[in-house]
N, C-alpha and C positions, 0 to 999 in steps of 0.2 A: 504494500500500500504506500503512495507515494503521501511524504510530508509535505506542511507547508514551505520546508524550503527546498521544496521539488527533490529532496531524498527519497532514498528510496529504505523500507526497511522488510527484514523478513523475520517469520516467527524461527524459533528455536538458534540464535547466533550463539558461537563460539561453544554449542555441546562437547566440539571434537578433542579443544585443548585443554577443556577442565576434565575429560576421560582418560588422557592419555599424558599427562605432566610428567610421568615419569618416564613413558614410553618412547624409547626412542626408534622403534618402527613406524614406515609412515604404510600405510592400507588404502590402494586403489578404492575397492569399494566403497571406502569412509568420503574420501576426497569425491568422489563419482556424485557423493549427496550431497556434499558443499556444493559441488559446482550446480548442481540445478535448482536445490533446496533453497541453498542460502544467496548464490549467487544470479539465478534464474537464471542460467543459460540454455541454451536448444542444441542438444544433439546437430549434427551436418548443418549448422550457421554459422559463419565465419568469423574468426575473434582474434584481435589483432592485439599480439600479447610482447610488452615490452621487453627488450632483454640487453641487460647490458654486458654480459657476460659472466657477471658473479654464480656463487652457488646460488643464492634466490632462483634468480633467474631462469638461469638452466634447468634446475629442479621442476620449474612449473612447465616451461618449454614440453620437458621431456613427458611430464604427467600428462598434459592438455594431449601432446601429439599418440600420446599409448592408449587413449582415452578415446580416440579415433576423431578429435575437432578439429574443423579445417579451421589452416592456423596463415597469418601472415606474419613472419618476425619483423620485428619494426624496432633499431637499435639507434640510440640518440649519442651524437660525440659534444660533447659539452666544451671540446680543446680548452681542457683545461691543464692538461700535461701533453708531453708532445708525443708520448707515444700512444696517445687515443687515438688516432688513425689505425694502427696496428689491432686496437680491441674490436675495434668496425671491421676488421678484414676476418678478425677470427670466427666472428659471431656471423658474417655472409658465408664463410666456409660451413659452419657448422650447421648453415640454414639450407646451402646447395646439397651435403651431404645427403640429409632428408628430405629433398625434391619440392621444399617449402618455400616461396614467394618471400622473398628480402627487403623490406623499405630501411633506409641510411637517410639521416638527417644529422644537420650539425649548426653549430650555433658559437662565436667566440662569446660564450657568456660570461667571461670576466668585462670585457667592454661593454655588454650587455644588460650588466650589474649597474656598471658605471653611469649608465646612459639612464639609465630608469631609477637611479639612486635605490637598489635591491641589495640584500646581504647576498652574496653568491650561491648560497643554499636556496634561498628566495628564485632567485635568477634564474637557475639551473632547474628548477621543479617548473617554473612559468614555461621556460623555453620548451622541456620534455614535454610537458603534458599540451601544449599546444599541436607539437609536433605528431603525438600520439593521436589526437582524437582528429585534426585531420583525415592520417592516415586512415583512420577507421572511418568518415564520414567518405573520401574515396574509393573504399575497399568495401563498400556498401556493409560494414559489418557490424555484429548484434551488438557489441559490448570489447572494451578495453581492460586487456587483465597484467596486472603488475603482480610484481613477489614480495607486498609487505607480507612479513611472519608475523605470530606472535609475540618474536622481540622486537619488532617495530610497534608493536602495537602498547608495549608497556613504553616505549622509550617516547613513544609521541603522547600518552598519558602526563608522565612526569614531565616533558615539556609545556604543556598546558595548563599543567597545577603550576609551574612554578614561572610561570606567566600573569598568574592570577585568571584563568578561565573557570567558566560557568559548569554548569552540567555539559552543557551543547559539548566543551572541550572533554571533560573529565572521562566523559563514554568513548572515547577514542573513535577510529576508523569503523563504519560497517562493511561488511563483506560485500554489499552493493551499494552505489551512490549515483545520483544524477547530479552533474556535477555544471548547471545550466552558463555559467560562465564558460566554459568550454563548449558546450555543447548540451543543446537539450533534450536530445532524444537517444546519444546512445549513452551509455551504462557506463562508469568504472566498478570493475568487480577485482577482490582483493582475495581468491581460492585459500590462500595460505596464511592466513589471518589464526588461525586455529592450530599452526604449525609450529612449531620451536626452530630456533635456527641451529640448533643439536642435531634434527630430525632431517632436518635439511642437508650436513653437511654427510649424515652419516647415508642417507638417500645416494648423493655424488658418488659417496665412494663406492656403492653398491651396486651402480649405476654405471660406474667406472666415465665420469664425466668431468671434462678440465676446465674447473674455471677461472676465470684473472682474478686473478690477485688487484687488487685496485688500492697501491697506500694511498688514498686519502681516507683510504677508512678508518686508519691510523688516526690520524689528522686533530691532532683536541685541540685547535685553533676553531673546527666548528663545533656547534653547539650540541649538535647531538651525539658526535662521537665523543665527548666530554662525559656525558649524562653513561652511555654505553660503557666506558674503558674506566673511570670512574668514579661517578656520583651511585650509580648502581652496585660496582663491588664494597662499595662503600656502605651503602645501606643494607647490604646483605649481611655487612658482622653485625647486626640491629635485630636482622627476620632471614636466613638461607632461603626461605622460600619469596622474598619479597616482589621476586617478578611473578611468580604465580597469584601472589596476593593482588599486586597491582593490578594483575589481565581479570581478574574475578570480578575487582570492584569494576572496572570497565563496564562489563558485561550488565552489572546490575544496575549501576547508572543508568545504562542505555534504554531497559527497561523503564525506569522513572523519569530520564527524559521524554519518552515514547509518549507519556500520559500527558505531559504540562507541553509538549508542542499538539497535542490533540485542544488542548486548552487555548493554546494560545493561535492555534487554526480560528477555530469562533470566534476570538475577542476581534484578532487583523480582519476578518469581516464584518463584523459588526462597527466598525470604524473606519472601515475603510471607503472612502466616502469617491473617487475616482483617481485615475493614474494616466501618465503621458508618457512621452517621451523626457525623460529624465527627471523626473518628478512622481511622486504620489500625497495625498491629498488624505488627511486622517481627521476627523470629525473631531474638535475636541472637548468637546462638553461630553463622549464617552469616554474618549481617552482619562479625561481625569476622575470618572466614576470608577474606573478599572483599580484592582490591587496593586503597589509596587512592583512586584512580580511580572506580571503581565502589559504591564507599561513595559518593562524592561524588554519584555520579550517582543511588544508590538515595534518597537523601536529597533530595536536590533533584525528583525523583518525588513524592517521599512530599508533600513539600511544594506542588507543581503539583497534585497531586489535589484536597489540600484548599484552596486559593488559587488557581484558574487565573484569575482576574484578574490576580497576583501577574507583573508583566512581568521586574522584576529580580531573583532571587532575590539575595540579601545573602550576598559570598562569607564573610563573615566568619560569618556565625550559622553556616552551612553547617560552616566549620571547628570551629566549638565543638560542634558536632554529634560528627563525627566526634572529637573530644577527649573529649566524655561518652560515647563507644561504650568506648570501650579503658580508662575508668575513671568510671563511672558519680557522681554528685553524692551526696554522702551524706544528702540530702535524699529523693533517689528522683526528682527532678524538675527540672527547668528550665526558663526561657521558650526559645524558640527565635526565632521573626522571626514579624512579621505576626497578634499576636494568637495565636498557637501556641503549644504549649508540647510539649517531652518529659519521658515518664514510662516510670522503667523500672519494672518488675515482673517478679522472677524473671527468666528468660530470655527474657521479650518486651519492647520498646521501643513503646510507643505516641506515636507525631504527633499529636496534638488539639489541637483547640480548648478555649480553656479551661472553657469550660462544659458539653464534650463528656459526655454520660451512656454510659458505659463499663457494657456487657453485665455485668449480676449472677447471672442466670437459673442457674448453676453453682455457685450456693453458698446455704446459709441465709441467711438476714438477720433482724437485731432493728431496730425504726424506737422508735428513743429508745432509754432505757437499761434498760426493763424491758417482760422480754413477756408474764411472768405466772406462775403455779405450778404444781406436781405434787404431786400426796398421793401413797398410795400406788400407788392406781389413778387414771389418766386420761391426757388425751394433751390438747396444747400446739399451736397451730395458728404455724406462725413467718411471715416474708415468701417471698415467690419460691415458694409452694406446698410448702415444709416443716413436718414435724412432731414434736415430741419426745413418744411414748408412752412411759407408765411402767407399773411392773406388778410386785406380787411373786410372786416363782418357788419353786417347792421347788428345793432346790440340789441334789441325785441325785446326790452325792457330787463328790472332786477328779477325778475321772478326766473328767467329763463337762464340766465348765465346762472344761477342759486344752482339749479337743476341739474350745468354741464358740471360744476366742480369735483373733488374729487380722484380725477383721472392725471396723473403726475405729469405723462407724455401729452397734456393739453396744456396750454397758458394761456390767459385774456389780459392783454395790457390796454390802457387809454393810450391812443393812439395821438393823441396831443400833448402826453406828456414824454415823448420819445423821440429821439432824434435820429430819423434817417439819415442814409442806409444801416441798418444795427452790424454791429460786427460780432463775427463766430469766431473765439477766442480757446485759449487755455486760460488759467489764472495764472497768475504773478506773485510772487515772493512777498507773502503781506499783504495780500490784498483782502479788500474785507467787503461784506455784501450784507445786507438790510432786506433779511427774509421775512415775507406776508407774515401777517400774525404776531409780530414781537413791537408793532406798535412806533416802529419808526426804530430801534434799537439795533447797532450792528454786532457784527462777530467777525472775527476771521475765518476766510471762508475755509480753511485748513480746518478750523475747529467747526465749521457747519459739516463738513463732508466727515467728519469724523463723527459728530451726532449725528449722523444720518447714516452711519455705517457701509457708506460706501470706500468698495475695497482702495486699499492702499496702490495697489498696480494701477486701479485706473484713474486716482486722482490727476495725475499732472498730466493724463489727455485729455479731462474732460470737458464737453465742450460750454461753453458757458457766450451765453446772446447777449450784447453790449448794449446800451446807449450811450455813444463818447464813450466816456471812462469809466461809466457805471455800468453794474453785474444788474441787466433787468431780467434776464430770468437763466436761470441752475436748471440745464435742459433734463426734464426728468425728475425734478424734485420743485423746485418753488417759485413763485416769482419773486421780484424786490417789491418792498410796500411803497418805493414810492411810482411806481406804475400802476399802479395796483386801479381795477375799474372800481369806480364811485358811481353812485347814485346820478350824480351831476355830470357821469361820461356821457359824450356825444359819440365817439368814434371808439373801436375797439380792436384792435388787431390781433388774430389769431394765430401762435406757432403753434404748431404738430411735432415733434420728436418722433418718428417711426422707425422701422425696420422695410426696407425696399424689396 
């Protein structure tokens, strides 16, 4: 069943590793139920399985191809040492030997790093798995299968506790994901997730299978081979079994994760108010009825939609999030993480990008500060397919204009107290306008449009009908009182505010 962040999950993960912790044989038939059970793949559909040469690697290569699936090898050179062209030559050798279809790609991802400000672990994983589901999208194939074990699986755990991650982290990898930043429709499936890297190497030798030797795996300059060589042997004089302990809690996490994104499926629609192109739109008057929890978690949604690259969401932005929910930045705005920003308006919250073009189609719009004029007859063509017609009326006495009132996109001004031609404006820095009903009393029209709840995006186009220098009527909302029709009006001139 897929999650709301288009994961994928299945019943019974990780049975294989908490059965067999001691056991260092690996069982076709075991592996045979990973792969359809937990990993959903089809017998005779094609699966394009990464290989760098290591024992990982090799070990699932060699499973998948005994297991009879048609297989494409697809080996990524990262030139990060110089003799990675030589790992590319062994691994097309070892792919022609078994008559199986070879894809090579490669990448200087230390410049790659550089270019994209990436730790080279970061780098290096962006560059493969781009390179990977390609592959797979031109090899029309069901699903991409890599050799994390279950010592990746504890070592990417303790990296995410000690990052400070959520459950989302703490559950580790599942053995299937959709992974929609790459690709939304085919699969990463992880077979050996359930595997020890014991089981794996004693498989090779069983196997009698060669595989590279890769020192950077050595390397405790990166992060994870730190945590592996040792933060791990380290914690093991504390608990011996501590990597089995850590794959457990995984397991059960993943479970209790499983329930609070089923929770927080409901909450992201019942709040989710619409979405664009690089934006989404969260109603906030639920937003703030919801539990801490589940803010956090609509938030961090909000954010995987428009970032599913984004691996660590940043618990802190996440919190200032939820701090501008409950009191909004008197800006209307803020950045958030990642090139994001939020912006409230009225009672919606939008997530964007900052360059995000926010839907206008809902309102007039002026493009620069003048749109043009009115005499007494004609009509004003505006943006987004509006129009301001003018027109003079006989006035048929008070009883009749009492009757038209009401309707905002109407105005009746005294037609002798106006100075043709009017002119179709924006407002100005300070300006201030004297709306019907307040008795002659002005305001700044910044603070009318703000009592009036009109949104912040379309104040400074909106369009506003002149006399000389005076605001006579806020198209859409009111006239000025000093137009305003009397008793004692002879003439009366009618603007229309429509949709064309």
């Amino acid at each position: 069943m897929a999650d709301c962040w288009g994961r994928q999950s299945w019943p019974g993960q990780g049975w294989m590793a908490s059965e067999r912790l001691y056991n260092q044989s690996m069982d076709l038939p075991d592996l045979q139920h990973v792969l359809r059970s937990e990993c959903g793949l089809e017998p005779g559909w094609l699966v394009v399985v990464g290989v760098s040469g290591g024992p990982d690697s090799l070990c699932l290569l060699d499973i998948l191809r005994r297991l009879g699936y048609p297989l494409v090898v697809a080996h990524f050179d990262h030139q990060l040492r110089p003799d990675s062209g030589q790992e590319a030559a062994r691994v097309g050798l070892l792919a022609e030997k078994h008559g199986l279809p070879f894809v090579v790609g490669s990448l200087d991802v230390a410049s790659f790093a550089r270019e994209q400000k990436l730790s080279i672990e970061e780098a290096a994983r962006t560059a493969r798995y781009r390179f990977l589901f390609e592959t797979a999208r031109q090899q029309s194939a069901q699903a991409v299968a890599v050799a994390h074990t279950a010592d990746d699986q504890v070592e990417t755990v303790l990296m995410h506790l000690l990052r400070g991650a959520g459950l989302s982290g703490l559950k580790g990898m599942p053995y299937r994901s959709m992974m929609p930043g790459w690709d939304k429709d085919v699969p990463l499936v992880r077979p050996l997730l359930g595997t020890w890297r014991t089981e794996v190497l004693g498989y090779c030798q069983e196997r009698r299978l060669e595989p590279v030797n890769d020192p950077s795996n050595s390397d405790v300059t990166f992060f994870r081979n730190r945590l592996r060589h040792e933060l791990i042997p380290y914690l093991g004089q504390y608990n011996p079994q501590v990597k089995e302990t850590v794959w457990r809690m995984a397991q059960v996490l993943a479970a209790d994760q499983a329930v609070l994104e089923e929770v927080t499926r409901q909450a992201w629609s019942s709040c989710l108010s619409g979405q664009g192109a690089g934006y989404v739109m969260l109603a906030l008057s639920k937003l703030r009825g919801m539990s801490l929890g589940l803010q956090r978690g609509v938030i961090r949604l909000a954010i995987a939609c428009l970032r599913p690259h984004l691996r660590d969401i940043d618990f802190a932005a996440v919190e200032r999030a939820i701090g501008w929910i409950g009191q909004p930045p008197h800006t209307g705005q803020a950045d958030l993480v990642s090139g994001l920003r939020l912006y409230f308006e009225n009672e919606t919250l939008f997530v964007m990008e900052a360059g995000a073009c926010l839907e206008e189609d809902a309102w007039p719009l002026i493009r620069g500060e003048i749109a043009g004029t009115l005499g007494a007859s004609g009509e004003l063509s505006l943006e987004n397919g509006w129009a301001i017609k003018c027109e003079v009326v006989d006035f048929g006495g008070w009883e009749r204009l009492s009757s038209l009132k009401g309707n905002p996109y109407h105005a009746w001004l005294d037609s002798a107290a106006l100075t043709l031609p009017l002119q179709v404006r924006t407002s100005r820095p300070g300006e201030r306008f004297e709306p019907l009903g307040m008795n002659g009393h002005s305001l700044k029209l910044s603070d009318f449009f703000i009592n009036e709840g009109l949104s912040r995006r379309a104040r400074p186009g909106w369009p506003l009908v002149c006399s000389g220098e005076q605001v006579a009527w806020v198209a859409g909302y009111r006239p000025a009182h000093p137009f305003r029709v009397q008793e004692a009006t002879k003439g009366v001139l009618h603007l229309h505010l429509y949709k064309q």
